[in-house]
Each structure stands twice: as C-alpha cells, then as structure tokens.
N, C-alpha and C positions, 0 to 999 in steps of 0.2 A: 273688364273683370267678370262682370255679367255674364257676359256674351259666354265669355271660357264657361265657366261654372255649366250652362245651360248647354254647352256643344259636348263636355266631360259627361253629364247627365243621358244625354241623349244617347251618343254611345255605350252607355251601360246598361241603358233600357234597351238596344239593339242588341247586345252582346247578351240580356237576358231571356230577349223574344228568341234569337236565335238556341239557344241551349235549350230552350222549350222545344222551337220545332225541332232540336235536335233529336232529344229524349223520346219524342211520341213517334219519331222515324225509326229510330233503335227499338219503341217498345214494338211497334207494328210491323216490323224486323223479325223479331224474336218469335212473334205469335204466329208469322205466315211459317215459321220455320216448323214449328209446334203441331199447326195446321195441318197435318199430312196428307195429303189426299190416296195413297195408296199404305193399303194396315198388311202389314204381315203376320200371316193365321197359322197357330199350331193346332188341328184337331189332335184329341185325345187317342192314343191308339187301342181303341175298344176292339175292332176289328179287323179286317183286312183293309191295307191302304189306301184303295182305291174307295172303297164301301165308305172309309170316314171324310173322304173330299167330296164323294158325290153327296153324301145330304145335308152336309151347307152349302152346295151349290144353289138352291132358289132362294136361300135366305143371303148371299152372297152379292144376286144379281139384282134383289130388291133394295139393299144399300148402295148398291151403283148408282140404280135410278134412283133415291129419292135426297140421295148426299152425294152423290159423283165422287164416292168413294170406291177404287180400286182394292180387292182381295186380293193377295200373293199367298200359297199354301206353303208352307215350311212344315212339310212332314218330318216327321221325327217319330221310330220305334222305341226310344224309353224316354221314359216320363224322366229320368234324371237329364238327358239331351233338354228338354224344354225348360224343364226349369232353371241351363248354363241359358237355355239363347235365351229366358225372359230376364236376367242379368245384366247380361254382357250387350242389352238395347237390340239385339236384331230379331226378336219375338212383341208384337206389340199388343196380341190377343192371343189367348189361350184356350182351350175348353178343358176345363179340369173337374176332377171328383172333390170332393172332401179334403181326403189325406193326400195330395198333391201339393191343392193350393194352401193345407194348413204348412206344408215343409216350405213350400213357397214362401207362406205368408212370416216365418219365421226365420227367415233369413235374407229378406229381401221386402224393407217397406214400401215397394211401388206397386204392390201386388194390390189389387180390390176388383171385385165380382160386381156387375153391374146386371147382369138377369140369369136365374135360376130356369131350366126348361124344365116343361111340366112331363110328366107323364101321361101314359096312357089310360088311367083312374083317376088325371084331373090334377094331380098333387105334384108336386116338386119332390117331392121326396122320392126313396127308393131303397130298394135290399140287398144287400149280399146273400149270399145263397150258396149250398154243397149242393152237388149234383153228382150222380154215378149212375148206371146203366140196369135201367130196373132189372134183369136178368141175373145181376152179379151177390155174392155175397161181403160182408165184411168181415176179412178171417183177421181178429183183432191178435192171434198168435202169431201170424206171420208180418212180417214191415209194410205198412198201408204204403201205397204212391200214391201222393196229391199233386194233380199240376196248379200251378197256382199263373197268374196274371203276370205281373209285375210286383218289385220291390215296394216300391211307394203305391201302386195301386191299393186303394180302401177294399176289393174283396179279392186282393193278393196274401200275402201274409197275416199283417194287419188283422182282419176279420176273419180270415177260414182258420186261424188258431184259436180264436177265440168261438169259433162254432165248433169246432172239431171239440175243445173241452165241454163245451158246456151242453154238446147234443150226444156224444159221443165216450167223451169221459178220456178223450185220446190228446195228447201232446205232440203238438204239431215238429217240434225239434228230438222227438225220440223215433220220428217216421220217416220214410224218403220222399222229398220235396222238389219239385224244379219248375223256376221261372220260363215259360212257355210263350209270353210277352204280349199274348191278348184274353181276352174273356173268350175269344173265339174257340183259336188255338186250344185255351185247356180242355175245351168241351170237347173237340175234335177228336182230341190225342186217347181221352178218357172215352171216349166212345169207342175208340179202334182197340181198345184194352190195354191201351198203354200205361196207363193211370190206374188208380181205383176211386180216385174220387177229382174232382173237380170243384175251383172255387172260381164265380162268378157274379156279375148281376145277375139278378133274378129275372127282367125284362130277355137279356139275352140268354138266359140257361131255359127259358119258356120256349124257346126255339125249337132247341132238340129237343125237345118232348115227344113233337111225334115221330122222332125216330129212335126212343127208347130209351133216354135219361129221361129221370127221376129227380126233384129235390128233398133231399133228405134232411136240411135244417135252413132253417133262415133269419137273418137278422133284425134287429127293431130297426125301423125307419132311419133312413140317414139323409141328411144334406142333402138334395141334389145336383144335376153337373152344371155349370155355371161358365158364361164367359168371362172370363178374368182380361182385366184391360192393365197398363202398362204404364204407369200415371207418370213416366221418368222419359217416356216417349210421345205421349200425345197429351194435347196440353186439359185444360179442366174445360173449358167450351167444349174442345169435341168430347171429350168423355160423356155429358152433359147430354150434347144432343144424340150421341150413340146410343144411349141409354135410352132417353125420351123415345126413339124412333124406334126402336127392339120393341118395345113395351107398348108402342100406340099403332103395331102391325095389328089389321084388324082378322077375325078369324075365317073372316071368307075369302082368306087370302092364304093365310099360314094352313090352314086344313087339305090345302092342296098340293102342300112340299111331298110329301112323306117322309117317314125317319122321326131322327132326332127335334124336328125343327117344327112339325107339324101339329103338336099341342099347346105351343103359346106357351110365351115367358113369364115370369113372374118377379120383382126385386127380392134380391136374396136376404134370407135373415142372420143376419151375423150371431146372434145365441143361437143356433141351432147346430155351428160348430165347436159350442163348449162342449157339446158332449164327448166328445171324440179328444179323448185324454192320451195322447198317444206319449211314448217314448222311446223316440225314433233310434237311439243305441241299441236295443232290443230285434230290429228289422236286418236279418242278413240278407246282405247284397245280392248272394249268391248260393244258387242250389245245394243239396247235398249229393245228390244225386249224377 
C-alpha cells in the first residue's frame, strides 16, 4: 500500500515537473515570437518618397548593428494608409506628428511614442507656419487658395485654419482649399502661383526662402515628431531596448546622419499633447477645390 501511495505520488510530481517545463517552453515560445528581428517602418510623408527613406537610413543601419534588427520601409502617401497598416499589425514603427498619432492614439491602444527628435535649435518641439511668395498680394475680395498638407497632418487643416483666423481674420472653409499630400508639394505648387498661401512646418517652409516665400504667421510650439512603436506587435523587452538604444546613440555619431535623425532624440512628454484639443468631425477629408 505504501509502495502504491509513493509510485501515485511520484507520478504527480512528474506530471507536475512536466507542466512546468511545459509552460516556460510555451512562455519562451511566445516571446521569440514577440522578439522580431525585422520592424516594418512607415516614415511620415513630409516630403518626397525617396527624401523620407534616405534619412532614416544611417539611423536604420545603426540598429542593424547594435540589435541585428532588420528595417523594411512601408511607404505610404496618407497618413490615413498608416494609421489602417499600424491596426491591422503590418506597421510596427511609425514616425508621426502630433495630430496623427493623437487620431492614432484614439482609436487604437497600441499606439506609444518612444523618442521625440530634436530640432535644429535643440528642442523637440516645432511650428506650423503660412507661407506665400514675398512678391504676391492677399486680395481678401477675391477666394484665397491654400494648399494644405494632408488631412490628419498638424499643419494641414488643423493648424493653417486656425492661423489663417487668428493672423489673418480669414475662414479657412469660406476659401479654396486642397490637400497636396506633402509639406513639400504645398510649397511648390504655391510657389509656381498655384496657390496663394501655403501651410507647413516651419523647418521645411525655411527652405524656400531663398527662393521667394515668405512666412506670414506661425504657431506656438507643438509636440515634436516621434517614433511611435506598435506595442500589439513587438513585445515590452524589445520596446524597452528600442528605446534604451535610440536615446544612448551618442552625438558623435547621430551629427553625422543628416536630416531628420541628426540632432538626437529625446523621451516624449505625454502633457505636451493636451494641448492640442482637436475635434476630428470638424477635418474634411477632402478638398474644395
């Protein structure tokens, strides 16, 4: 009877060892799954295609080497494309504005910003801006054209409505409007006289300056742009060290990317998007023009 009792025993205690090493194979399972060693990248469409691949490429090929993490670029022309792929899992890094990742972050809780890049004055922050072609006038009798960015872009609708009143005394929906799908593009089209006014970053409307725009109003400080990670796709270790290793690049290394990537990251501050009160039923989708 003993003997039984102690051979019953024994197998339980096997039957338990086993379930254990089961569990930590399934857990260590899960996490190499987690683990991805290749991130699918959407840059932000700021400017022309090719422009927004080449300057995360040395910050690209410095996460190869120091994570043997592979980059894949999933370009995408509107900011509503990115925010379906960071959804539906085949977007698992972002580089978004402000009013992107707040639409993002409002309909989709895997969304979070793990570094902020600085500017060219040091700070993370940055402006929207109206821009027009110092030569031209604003004839407020006749229908202004504004080209604007994108929909969800922060100095697409969004912001050059609320510049156009507040510098201007002008209503952005009583004027002809059309989305032009980069900061680039607006400058461009408004430069060629397509437009009368332009809305933009300020880093990039600083551009055409010297070739004859003008900015004519600009915003208080906003957010800066931010790699938004995918927290439904990669697990909290790599997030973790993603972060860690963005933020401990040293600067005699990032000063010699250029671009985007070449004045050093910063962790983002989550108050610094209360300000930005938006209500996104207010943003048409689409031009009037």
């Amino acid at each position: 009877m003993l003997f039984t009792l102690f051979t019953i025993n024994a197998v339980f205690d096997r039957i338990d060892s086993m379930k254990r090493i089961y569990l930590f194979i399934v857990a260590v399972s899960l996490y190499t799954l987690q683990a991805k060693d290749t991130l699918y990248f959407a840059p932000l469409p700021l400017n022309k295609g090719v422009q927004n691949i080449e300057e995360f490429l040395p910050l690209n090929s410095y996460l190869k080497k120091n994570l043997q993490i592979n980059v894949k670029y999933i370009y995408k022309q509107d900011y509503a494309d990115i925010i379906k792929g960071f959804k539906n899992s085949s977007i698992d890094i972002a580089y978004l504005g402000p009013l992107p990742y707040i639409y993002l972050k409002n309909s989709c809780k895997h969304a979070m910003p793990i570094v902020t890049f600085k500017q060219a004055n040091g700070k993370s922050n940055y402006q929207c801006v109206l821009s027009k072609f110092k030569e031209d006038t604003i004839d407020r009798s006749q229908t202004i054209k504004i080209a604007l960015t994108q929909p969800l872009s922060t100095c697409g609708y969004y912001m050059s409505n609320i510049l156009l009143k507040n510098s201007l005394d002008i209503n952005i929906s009583q004027q002809g409007y059309k989305y032009t799908m980069s900061h680039t593009n607006a400058l461009i089209k408004t430069l060629e006289g397509e437009f009368d006014i332009a809305g933009a970053k300020d880093t990039i409307a600083k551009q055409y300056e010297s070739l004859g725009m003008e900015v004519i109003a600009k915003s208080n400080a906003l957010p800066g742009f931010s790699l938004v990670v995918n927290t439904k796709t990669l697990s909290p270790e790599q997030i973790n060290q993603l972060q860690k290793t963005l933020l401990a690049i040293p600067y005699s290394t990032y000063k010699l990317w250029g671009g985007i990537t070449s004045r050093g990251m910063v962790k983002p501050s989550p108050k610094e998007y209360e300000q930005l009160k938006v209500d996104f039923s207010t943003i048409p989708f689409y031009g009037n023009m």
